[in-house]
N, C-alpha and C positions, 0 to 999 in steps of 0.2 A: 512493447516487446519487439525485436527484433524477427525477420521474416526465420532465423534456424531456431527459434521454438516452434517445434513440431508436436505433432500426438505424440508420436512417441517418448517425449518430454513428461509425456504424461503418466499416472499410473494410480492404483487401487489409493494409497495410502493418501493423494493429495485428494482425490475426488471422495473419501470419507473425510476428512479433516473438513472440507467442504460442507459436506453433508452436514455436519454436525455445527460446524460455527455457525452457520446460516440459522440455528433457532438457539442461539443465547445472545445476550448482550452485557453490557458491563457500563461505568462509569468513574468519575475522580473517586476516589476514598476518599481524602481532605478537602474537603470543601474550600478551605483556604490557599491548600496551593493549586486547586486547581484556577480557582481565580487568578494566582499569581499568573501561571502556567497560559492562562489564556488571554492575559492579559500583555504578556511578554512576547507570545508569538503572534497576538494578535497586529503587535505593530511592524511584526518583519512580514505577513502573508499582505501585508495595504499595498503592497506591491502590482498583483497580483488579483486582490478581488478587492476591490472601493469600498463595498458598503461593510458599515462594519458589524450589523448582525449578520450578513451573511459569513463574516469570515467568524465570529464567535460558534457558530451554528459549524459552521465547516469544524472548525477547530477544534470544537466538540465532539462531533460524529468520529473524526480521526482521532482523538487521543481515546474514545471509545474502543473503538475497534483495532488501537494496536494494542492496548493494556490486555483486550481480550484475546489479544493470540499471543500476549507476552512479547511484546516487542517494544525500543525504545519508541515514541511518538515522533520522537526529531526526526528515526532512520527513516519512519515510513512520509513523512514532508519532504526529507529528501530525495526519496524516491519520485515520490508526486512532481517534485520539482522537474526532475530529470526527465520519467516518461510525459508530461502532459504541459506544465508549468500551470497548474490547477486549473487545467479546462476539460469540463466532465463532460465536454461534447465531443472531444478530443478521439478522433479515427483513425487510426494509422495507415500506412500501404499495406500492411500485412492484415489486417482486419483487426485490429485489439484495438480496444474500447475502454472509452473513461479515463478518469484519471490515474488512476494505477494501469492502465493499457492490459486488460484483462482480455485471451481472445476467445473468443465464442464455443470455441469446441468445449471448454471448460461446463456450458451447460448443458452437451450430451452428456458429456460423461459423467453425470453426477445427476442426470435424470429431473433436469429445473430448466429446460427448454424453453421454457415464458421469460425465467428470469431477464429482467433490462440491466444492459450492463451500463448504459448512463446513465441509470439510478445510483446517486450519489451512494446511497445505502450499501445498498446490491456489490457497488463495486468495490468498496472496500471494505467488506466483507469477504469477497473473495481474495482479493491482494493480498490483503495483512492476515490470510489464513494461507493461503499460498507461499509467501517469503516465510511466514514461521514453517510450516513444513520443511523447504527447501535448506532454512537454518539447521531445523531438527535432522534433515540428511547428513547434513555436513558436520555434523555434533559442534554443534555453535560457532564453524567458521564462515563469517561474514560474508568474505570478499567470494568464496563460490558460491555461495549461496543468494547472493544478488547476482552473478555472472548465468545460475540457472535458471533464474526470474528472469532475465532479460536474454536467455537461447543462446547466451556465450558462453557456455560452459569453456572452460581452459585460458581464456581471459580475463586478463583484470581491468581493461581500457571502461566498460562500465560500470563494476566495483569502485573503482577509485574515484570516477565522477559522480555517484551518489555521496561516498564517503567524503567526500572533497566537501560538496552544499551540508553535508550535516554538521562537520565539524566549524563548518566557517558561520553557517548560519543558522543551525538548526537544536544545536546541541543548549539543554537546558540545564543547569548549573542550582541547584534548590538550596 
């Protein structure tokens, strides 16, 4: 995330969606596509992580955790793509964390202060519960609703570049 997401960026409705994602989980319904599913992105993220139960295991946990906030799996890789290029160590200058670049104040305000946000878990769980929020502001428009994930509101120059890696390479076809 960019150093203009601010607190004030912030507010009641993201830090309950928070609260709340943070104790469910989810998984594939079709056992079948999701083999497809992880099998297909498995060979576009070899990029990116070598081995390949770690990226089945990644690939996992992400398609988890966007299904559970309702979002495509492609948009939130292509986001990964953009803020980290899937490095969960990944710090930015402005202090956000992980691979979705989650920044810290996110755990005052939602009262989980311990939480690690380089826990692979941890952080996207907040991400993919954060952009769906910021979706649900925007009543399902995309391109602001990734510009207030990433504190550009009124730009599209980072909307366009996540949309850009999901259509080219992240978009799954069943």
């Amino acid at each position: 995330m960019s150093p203009a997401f601010t607190m004030a960026d912030s507010n009641e409705g993201v830090a309950n969606a928070l609260k709340s994602a943070l104790e469910q989980s989810t998984s594939f319904e079709d056992p079948y596509m999701g083999q497809v599913w992880l099998a297909t992105m498995s060979q576009k993220l070899e990029r990116w992580v070598e081995d390949p139960e770690e990226r089945i295991t990644l690939l996992t946990k992400i398609h988890a955790e966007a299904t559970r906030a309702n979002l495509e799996p492609g948009l939130v890789l292509a986001l990964i793509q953009v803020e980290s290029a899937f490095n969960g160590y990944a710090i930015s200058s402005a202090g956000a964390r992980g691979m979705m670049q989650i920044m810290p104040f996110w755990k005052k305000e939602i009262g989980r202060e311990d939480d690690n946000l380089l826990n692979v878990d941890t952080n996207l769980r907040y991400g993919t519960t954060i952009l769906a929020h910021y979706i649900e502001i925007e009543k399902g428009r995309v391109i602001p609703a990734l510009a207030r994930y990433n504190g550009s509101k009124g730009q599209t120059w980072y909307p366009r570049r996540v949309l850009n890696y999901w259509y080219k390479y992240w978009r799954f076809d069943d």
